[in-house]
N, CA, C and O atoms as a GROMACS GRO file, in nm:
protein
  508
    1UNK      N    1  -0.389 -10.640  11.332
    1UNK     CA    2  -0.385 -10.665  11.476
    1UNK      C    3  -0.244 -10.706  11.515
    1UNK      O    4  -0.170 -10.757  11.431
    2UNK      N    5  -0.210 -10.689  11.625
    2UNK     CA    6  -0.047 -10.650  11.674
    2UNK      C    7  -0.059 -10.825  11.736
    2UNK      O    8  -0.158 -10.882  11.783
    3UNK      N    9   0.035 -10.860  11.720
    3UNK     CA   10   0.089 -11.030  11.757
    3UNK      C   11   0.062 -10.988  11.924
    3UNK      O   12   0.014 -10.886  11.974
    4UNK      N   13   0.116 -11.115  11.986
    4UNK     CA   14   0.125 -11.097  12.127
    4UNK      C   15   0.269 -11.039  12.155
    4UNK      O   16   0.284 -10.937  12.222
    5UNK      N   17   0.350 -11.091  12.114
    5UNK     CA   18   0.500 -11.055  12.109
    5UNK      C   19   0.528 -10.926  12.075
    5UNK      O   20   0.616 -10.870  12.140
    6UNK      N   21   0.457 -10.848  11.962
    6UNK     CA   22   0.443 -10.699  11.929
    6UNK      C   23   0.406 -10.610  12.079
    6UNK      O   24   0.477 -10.532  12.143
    7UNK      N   25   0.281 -10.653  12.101
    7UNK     CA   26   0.275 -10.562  12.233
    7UNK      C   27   0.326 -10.603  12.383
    7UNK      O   28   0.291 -10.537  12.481
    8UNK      N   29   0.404 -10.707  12.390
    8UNK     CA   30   0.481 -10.718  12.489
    8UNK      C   31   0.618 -10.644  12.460
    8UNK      O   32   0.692 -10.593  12.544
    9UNK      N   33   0.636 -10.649  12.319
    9UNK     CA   34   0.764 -10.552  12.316
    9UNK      C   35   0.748 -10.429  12.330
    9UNK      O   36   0.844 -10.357  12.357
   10UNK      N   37   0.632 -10.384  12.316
   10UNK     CA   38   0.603 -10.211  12.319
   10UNK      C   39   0.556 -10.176  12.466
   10UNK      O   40   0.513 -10.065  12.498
   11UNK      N   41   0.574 -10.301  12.563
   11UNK     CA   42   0.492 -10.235  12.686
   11UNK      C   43   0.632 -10.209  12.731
   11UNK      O   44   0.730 -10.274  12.696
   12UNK      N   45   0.632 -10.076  12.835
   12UNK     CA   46   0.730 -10.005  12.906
   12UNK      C   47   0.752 -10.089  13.034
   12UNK      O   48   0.866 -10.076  13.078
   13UNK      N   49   0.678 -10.165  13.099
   13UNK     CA   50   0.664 -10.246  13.185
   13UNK      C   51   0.772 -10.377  13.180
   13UNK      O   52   0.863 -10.414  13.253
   14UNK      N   53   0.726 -10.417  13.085
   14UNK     CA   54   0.772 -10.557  13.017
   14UNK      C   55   0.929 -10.501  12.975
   14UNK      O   56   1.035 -10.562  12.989
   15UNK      N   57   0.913 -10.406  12.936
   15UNK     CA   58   1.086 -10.358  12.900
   15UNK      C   59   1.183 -10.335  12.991
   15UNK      O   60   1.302 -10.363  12.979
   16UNK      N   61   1.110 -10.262  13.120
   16UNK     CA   62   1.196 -10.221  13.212
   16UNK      C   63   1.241 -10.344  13.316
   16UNK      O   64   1.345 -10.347  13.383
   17UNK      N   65   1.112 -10.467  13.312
   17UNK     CA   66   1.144 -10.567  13.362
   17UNK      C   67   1.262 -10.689  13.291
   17UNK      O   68   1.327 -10.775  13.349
   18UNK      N   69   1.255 -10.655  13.156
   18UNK     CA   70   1.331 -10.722  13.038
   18UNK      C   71   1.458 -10.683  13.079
   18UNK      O   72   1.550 -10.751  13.031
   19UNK      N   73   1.505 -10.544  13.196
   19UNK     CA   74   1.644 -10.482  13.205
   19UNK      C   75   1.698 -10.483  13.339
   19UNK      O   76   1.818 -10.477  13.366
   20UNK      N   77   1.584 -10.493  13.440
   20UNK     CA   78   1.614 -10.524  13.561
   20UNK      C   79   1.577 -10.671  13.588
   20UNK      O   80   1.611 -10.731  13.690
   21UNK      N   81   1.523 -10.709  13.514
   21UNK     CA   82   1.416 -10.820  13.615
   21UNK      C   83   1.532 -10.958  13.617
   21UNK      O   84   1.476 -11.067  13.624
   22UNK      N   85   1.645 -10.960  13.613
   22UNK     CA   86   1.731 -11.095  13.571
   22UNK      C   87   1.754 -11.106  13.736
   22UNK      O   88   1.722 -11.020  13.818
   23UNK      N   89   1.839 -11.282  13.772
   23UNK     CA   90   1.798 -11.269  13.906
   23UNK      C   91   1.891 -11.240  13.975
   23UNK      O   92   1.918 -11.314  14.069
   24UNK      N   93   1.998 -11.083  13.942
   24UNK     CA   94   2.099 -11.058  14.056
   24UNK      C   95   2.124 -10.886  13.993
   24UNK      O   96   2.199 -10.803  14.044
   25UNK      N   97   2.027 -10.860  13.855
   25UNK     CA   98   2.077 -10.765  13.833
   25UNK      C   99   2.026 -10.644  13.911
   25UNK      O  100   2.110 -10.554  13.908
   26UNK      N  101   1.887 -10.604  13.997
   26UNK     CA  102   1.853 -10.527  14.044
   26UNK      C  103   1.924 -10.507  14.180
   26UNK      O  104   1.919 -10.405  14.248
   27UNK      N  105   1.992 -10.624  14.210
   27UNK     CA  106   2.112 -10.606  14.345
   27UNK      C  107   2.205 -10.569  14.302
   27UNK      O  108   2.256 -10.500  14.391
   28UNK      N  109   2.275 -10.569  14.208
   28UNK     CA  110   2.405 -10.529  14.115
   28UNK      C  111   2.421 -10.369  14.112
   28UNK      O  112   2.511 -10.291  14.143
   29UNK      N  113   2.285 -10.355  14.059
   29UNK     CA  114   2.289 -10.182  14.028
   29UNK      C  115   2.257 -10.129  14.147
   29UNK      O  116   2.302 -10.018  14.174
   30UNK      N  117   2.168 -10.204  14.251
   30UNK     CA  118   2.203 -10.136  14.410
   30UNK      C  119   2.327 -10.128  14.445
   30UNK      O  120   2.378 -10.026  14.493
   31UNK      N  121   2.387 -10.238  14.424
   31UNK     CA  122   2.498 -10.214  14.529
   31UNK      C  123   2.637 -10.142  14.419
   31UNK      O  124   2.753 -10.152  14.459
   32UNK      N  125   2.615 -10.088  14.316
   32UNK     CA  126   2.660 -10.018  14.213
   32UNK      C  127   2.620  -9.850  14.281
   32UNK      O  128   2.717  -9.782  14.248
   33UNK      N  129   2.538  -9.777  14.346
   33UNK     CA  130   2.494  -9.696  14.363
   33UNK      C  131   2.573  -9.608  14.378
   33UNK      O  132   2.638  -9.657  14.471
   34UNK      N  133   2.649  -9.455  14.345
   34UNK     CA  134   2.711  -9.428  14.393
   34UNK      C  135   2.864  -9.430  14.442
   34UNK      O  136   2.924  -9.342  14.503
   35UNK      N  137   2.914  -9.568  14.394
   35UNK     CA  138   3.034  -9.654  14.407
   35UNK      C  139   3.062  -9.685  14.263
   35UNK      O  140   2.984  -9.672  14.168
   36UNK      N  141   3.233  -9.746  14.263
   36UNK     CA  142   3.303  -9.852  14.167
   36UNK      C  143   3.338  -9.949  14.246
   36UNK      O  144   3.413  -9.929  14.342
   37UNK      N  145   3.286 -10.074  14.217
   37UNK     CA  146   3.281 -10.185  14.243
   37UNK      C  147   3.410 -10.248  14.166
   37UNK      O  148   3.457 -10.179  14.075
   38UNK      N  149   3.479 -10.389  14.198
   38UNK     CA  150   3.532 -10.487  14.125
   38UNK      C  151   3.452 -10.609  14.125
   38UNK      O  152   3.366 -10.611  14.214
   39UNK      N  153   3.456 -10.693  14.064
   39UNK     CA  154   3.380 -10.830  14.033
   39UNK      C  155   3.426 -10.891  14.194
   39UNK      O  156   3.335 -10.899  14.276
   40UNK      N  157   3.514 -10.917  14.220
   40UNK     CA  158   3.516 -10.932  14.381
   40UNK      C  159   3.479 -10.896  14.501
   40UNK      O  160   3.471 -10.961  14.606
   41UNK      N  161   3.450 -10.754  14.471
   41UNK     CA  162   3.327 -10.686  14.580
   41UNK      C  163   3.195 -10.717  14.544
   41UNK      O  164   3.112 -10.712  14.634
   42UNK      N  165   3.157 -10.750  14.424
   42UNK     CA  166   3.008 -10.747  14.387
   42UNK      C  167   2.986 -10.932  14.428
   42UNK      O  168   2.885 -10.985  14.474
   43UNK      N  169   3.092 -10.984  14.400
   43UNK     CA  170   3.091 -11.129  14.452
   43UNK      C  171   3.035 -11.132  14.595
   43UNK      O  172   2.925 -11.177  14.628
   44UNK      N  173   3.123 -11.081  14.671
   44UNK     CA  174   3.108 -11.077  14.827
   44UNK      C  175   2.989 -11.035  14.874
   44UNK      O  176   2.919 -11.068  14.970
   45UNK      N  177   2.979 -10.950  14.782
   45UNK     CA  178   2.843 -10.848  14.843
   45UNK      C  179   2.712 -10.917  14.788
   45UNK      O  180   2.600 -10.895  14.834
   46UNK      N  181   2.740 -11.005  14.680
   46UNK     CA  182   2.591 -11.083  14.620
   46UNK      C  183   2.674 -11.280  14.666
   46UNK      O  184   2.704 -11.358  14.576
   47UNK      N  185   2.686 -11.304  14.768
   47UNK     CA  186   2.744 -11.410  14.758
   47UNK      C  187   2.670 -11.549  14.718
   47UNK      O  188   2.720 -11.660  14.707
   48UNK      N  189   2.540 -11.509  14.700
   48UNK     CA  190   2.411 -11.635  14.670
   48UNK      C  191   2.495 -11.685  14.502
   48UNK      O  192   2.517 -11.797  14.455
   49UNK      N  193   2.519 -11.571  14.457
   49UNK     CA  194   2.583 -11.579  14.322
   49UNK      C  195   2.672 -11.660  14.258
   49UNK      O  196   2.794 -11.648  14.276
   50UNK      N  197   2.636 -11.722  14.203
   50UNK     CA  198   2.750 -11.808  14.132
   50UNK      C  199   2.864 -11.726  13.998
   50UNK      O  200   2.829 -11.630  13.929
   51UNK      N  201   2.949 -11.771  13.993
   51UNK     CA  202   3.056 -11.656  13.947
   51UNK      C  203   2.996 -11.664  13.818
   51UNK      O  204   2.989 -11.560  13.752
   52UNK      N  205   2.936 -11.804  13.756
   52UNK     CA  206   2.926 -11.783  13.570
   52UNK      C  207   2.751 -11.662  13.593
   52UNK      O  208   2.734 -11.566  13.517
   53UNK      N  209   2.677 -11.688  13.671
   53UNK     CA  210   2.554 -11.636  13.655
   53UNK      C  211   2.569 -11.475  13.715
   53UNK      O  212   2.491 -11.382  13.698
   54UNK      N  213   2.706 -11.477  13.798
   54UNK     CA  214   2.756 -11.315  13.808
   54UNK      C  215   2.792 -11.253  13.701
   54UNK      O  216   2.715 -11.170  13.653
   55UNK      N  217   2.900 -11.275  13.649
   55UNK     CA  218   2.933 -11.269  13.520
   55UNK      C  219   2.803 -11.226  13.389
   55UNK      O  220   2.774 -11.115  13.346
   56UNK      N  221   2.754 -11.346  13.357
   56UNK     CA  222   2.616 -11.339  13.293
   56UNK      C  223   2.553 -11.193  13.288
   56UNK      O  224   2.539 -11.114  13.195
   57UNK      N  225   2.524 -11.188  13.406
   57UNK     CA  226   2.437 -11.046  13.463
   57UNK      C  227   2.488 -10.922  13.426
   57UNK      O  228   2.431 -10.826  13.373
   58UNK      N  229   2.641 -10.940  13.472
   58UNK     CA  230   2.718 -10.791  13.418
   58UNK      C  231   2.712 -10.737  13.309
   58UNK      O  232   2.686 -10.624  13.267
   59UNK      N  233   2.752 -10.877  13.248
   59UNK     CA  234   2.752 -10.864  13.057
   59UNK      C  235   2.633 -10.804  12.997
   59UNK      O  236   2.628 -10.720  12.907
   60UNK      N  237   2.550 -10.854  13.053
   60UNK     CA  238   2.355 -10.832  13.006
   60UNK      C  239   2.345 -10.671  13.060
   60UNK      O  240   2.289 -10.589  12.987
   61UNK      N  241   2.398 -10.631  13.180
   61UNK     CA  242   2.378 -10.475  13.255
   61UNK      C  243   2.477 -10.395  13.104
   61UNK      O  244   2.440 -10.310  13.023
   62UNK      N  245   2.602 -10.463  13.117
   62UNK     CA  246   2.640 -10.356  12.991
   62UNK      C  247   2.613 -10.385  12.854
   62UNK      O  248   2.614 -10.292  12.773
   63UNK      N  249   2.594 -10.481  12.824
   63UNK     CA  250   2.522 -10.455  12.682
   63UNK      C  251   2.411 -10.377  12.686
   63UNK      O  252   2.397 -10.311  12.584
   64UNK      N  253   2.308 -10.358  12.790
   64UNK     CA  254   2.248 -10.251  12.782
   64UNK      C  255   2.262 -10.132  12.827
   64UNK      O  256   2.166 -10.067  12.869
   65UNK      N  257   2.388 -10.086  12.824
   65UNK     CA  258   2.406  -9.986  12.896
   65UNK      C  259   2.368  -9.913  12.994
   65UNK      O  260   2.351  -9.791  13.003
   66UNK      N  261   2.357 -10.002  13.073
   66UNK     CA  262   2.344  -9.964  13.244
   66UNK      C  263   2.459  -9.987  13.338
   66UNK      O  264   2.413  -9.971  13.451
   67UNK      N  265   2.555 -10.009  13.343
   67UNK     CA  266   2.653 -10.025  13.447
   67UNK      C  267   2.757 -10.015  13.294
   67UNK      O  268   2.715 -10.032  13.179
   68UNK      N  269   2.932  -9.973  13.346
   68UNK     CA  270   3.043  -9.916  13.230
   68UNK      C  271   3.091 -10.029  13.307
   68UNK      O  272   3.055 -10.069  13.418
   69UNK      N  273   3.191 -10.077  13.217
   69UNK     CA  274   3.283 -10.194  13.256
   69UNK      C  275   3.408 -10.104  13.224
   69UNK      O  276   3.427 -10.029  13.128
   70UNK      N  277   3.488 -10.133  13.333
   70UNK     CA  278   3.679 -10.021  13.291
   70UNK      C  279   3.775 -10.165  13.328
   70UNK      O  280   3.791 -10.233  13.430
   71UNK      N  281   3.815 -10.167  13.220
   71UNK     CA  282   3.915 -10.286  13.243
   71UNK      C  283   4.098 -10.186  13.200
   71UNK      O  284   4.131 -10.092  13.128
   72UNK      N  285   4.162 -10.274  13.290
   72UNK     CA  286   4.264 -10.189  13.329
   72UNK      C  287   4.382 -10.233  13.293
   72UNK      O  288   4.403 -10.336  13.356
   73UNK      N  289   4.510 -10.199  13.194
   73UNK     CA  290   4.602 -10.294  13.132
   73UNK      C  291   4.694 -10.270  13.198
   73UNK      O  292   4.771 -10.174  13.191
   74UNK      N  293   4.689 -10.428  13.325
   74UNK     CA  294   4.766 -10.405  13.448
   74UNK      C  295   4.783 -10.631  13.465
   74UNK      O  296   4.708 -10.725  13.439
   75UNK      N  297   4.868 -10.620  13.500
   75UNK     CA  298   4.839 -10.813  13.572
   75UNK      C  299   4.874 -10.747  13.696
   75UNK      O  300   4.940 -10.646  13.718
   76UNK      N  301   4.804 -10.844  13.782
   76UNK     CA  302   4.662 -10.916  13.719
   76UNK      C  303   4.545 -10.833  13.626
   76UNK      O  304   4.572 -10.715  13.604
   77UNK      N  305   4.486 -10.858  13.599
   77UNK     CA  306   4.378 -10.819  13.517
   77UNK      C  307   4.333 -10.734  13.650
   77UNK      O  308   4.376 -10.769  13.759
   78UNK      N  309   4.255 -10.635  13.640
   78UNK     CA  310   4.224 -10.522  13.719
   78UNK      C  311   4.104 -10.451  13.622
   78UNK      O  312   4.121 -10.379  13.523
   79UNK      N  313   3.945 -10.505  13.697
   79UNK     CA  314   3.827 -10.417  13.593
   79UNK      C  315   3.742 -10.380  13.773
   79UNK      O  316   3.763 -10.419  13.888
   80UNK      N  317   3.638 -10.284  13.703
   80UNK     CA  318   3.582 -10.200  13.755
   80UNK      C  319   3.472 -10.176  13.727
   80UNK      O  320   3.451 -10.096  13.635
   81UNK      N  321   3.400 -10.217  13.773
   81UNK     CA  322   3.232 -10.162  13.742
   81UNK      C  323   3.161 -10.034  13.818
   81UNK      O  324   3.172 -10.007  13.937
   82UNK      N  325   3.072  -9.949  13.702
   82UNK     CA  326   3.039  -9.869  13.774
   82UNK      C  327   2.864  -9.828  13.713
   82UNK      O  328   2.823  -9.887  13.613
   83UNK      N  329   2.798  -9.752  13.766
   83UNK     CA  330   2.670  -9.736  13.653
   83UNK      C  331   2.682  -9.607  13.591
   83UNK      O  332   2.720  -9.506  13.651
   84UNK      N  333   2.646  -9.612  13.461
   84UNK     CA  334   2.624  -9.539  13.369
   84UNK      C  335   2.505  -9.442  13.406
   84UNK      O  336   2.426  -9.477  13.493
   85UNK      N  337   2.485  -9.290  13.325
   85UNK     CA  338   2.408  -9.242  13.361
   85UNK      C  339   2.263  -9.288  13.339
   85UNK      O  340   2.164  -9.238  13.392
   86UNK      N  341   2.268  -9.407  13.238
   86UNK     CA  342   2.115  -9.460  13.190
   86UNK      C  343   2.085  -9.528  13.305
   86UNK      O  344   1.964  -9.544  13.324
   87UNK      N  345   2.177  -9.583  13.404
   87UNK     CA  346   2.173  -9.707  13.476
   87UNK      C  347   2.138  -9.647  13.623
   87UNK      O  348   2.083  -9.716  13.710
   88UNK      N  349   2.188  -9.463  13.646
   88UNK     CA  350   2.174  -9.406  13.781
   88UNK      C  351   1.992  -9.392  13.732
   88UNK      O  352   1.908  -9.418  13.819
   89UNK      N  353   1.957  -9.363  13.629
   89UNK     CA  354   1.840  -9.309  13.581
   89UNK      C  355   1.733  -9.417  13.694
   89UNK      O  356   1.628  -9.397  13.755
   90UNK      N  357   1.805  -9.509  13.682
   90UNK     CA  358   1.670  -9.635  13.756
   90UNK      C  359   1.679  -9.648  13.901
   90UNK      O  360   1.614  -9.740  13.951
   91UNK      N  361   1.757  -9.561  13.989
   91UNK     CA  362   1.773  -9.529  14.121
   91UNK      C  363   1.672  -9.477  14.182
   91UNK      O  364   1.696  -9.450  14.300
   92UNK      N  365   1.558  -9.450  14.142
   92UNK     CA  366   1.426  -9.400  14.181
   92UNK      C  367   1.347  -9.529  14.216
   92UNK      O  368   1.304  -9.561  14.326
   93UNK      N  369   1.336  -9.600  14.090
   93UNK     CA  370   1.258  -9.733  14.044
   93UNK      C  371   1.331  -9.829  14.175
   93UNK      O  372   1.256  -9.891  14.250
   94UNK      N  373   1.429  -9.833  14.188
   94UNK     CA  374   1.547  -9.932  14.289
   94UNK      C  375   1.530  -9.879  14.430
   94UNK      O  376   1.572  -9.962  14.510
   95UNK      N  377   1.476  -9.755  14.496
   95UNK     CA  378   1.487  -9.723  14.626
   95UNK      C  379   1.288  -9.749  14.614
   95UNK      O  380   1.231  -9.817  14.699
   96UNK      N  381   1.227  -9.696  14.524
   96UNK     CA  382   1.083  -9.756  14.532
   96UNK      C  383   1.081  -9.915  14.576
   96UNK      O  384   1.007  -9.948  14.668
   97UNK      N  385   1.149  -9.997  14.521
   97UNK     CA  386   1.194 -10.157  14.525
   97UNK      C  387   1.195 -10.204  14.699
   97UNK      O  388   1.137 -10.295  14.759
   98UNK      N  389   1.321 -10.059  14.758
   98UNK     CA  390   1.313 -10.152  14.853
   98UNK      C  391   1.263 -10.083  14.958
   98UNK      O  392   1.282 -10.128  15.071
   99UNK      N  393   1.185  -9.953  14.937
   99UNK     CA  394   1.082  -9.956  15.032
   99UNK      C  395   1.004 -10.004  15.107
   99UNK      O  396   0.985 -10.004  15.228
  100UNK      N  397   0.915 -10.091  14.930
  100UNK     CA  398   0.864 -10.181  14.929
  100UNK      C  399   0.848 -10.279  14.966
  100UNK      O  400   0.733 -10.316  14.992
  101UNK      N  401   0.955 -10.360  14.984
  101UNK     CA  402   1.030 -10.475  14.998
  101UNK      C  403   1.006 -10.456  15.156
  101UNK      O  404   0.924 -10.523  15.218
  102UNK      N  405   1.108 -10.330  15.229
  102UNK     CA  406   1.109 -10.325  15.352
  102UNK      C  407   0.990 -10.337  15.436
  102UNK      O  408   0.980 -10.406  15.537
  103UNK      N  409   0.888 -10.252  15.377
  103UNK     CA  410   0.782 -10.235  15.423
  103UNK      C  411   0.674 -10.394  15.485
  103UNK      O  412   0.616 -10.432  15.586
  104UNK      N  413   0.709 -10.447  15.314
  104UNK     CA  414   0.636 -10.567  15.329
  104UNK      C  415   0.716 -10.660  15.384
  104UNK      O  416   0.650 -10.763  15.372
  105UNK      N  417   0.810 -10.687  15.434
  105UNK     CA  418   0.909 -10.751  15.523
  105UNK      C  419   0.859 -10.718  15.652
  105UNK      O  420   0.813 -10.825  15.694
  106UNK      N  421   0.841 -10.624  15.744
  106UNK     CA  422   0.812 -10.559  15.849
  106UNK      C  423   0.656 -10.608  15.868
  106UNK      O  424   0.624 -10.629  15.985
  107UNK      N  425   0.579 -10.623  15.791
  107UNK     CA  426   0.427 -10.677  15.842
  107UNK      C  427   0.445 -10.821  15.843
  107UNK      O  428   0.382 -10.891  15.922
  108UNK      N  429   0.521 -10.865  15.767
  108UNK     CA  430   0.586 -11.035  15.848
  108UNK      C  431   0.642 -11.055  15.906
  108UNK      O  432   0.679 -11.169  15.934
  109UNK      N  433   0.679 -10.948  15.958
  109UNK     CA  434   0.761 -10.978  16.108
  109UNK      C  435   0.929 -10.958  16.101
  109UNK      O  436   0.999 -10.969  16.202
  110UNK      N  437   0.985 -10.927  15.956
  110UNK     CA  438   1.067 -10.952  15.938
  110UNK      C  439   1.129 -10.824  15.920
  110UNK      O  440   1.051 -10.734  15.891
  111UNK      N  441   1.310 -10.778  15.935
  111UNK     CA  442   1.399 -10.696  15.918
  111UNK      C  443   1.455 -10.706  15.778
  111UNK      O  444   1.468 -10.818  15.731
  112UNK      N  445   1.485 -10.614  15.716
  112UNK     CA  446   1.593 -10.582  15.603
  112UNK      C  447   1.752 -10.608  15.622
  112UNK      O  448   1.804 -10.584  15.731
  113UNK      N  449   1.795 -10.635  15.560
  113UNK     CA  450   1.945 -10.730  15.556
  113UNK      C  451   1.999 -10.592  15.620
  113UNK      O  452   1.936 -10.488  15.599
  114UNK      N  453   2.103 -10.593  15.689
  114UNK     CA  454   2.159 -10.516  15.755
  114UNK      C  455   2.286 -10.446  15.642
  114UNK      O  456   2.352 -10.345  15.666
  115UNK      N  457   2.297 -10.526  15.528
  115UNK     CA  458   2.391 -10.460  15.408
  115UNK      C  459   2.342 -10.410  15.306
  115UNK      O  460   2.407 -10.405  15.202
  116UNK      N  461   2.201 -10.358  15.319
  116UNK     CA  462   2.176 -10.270  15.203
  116UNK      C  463   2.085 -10.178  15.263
  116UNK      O  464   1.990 -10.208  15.336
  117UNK      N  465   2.129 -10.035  15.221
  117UNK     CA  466   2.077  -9.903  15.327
  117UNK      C  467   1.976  -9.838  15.148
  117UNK      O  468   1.975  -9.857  15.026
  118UNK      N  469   1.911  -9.761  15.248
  118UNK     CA  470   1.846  -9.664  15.180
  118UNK      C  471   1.911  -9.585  15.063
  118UNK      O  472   2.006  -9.516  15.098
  119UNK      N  473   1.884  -9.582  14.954
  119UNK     CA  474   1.968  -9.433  14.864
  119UNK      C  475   1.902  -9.334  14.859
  119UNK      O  476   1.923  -9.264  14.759
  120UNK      N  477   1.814  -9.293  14.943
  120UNK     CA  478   1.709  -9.155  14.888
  120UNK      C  479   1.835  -8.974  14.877
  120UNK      O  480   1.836  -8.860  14.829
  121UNK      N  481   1.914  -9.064  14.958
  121UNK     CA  482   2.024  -8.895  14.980
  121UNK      C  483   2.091  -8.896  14.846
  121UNK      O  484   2.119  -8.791  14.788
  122UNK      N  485   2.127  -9.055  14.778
  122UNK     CA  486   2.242  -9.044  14.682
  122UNK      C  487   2.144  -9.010  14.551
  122UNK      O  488   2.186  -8.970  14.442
  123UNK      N  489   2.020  -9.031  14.582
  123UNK     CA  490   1.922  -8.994  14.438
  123UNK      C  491   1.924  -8.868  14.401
  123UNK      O  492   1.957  -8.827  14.289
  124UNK      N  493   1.879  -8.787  14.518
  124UNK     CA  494   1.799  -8.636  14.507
  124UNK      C  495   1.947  -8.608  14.476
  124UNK      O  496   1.972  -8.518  14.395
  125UNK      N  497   2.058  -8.685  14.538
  125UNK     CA  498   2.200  -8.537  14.518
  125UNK      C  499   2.217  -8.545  14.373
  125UNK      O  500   2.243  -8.441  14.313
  126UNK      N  501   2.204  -8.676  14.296
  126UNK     CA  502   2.209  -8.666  14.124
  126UNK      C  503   2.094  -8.662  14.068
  126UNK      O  504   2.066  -8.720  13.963
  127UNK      N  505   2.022  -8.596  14.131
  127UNK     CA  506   1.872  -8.540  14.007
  127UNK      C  507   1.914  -8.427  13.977
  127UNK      O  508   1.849  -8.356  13.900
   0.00000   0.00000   0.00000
């Protein structure tokens, strides 16, 4: 009989949440969409963020190879984030997100942040 830990590692669920589910990385790879970012735009653009738990997040996106880190041998230091093709792969899963999100925002009465738009055009153009 499989431990508990065995079949939490084998669920696809639990994995995909194990890669998005951290608490800035599914905004990261949104606002990664399509774009190269610097750690200073992704700052601005996630400003709830604290720089060590920004940081944190990136590191965790590329060790799993979802977002490429390009660091640039320049002073100042000059890097670049962008997503990898494993990382565009979850742009389906991420515009499902904020459908969702929108949808259920709107029966509370409520609007979607005015800085994060739809990707359904930037999906279908890289399928």
């Amino acid at each position: 009989m499989k431990s508990k830990d065995d079949m939490t590692v084998d669920c696809p669920v639990y994995t995909t949440i194990s890669l998005i589910g951290g608490k800035y990385k599914a905004l990261i790879l949104w606002h990664l969409t399509g774009k190269t970012l610097r750690y200073s735009e992704l700052k601005t653009l996630i400003e709830q963020a604290t720089p060590k738990m920004l940081t944190q997040q990136l590191r965790e996106l590329e060790d799993n190879m979802l977002i490429h880190r390009e660091v640039y041998p320049v002073v100042p230091p000059k890097v670049e984030y962008s997503l990898t093709e494993l990382g565009e792969s979850l742009l389906p899963i991420l515009n499902a997100m904020y459908n969702w999100g929108s949808d259920f925002m709107k029966s509370k009465g409520k609007h979607p942040c005015c800085n994060m738009k739809k990707i359904d055009d930037y999906i279908y153009k890289s399928l």
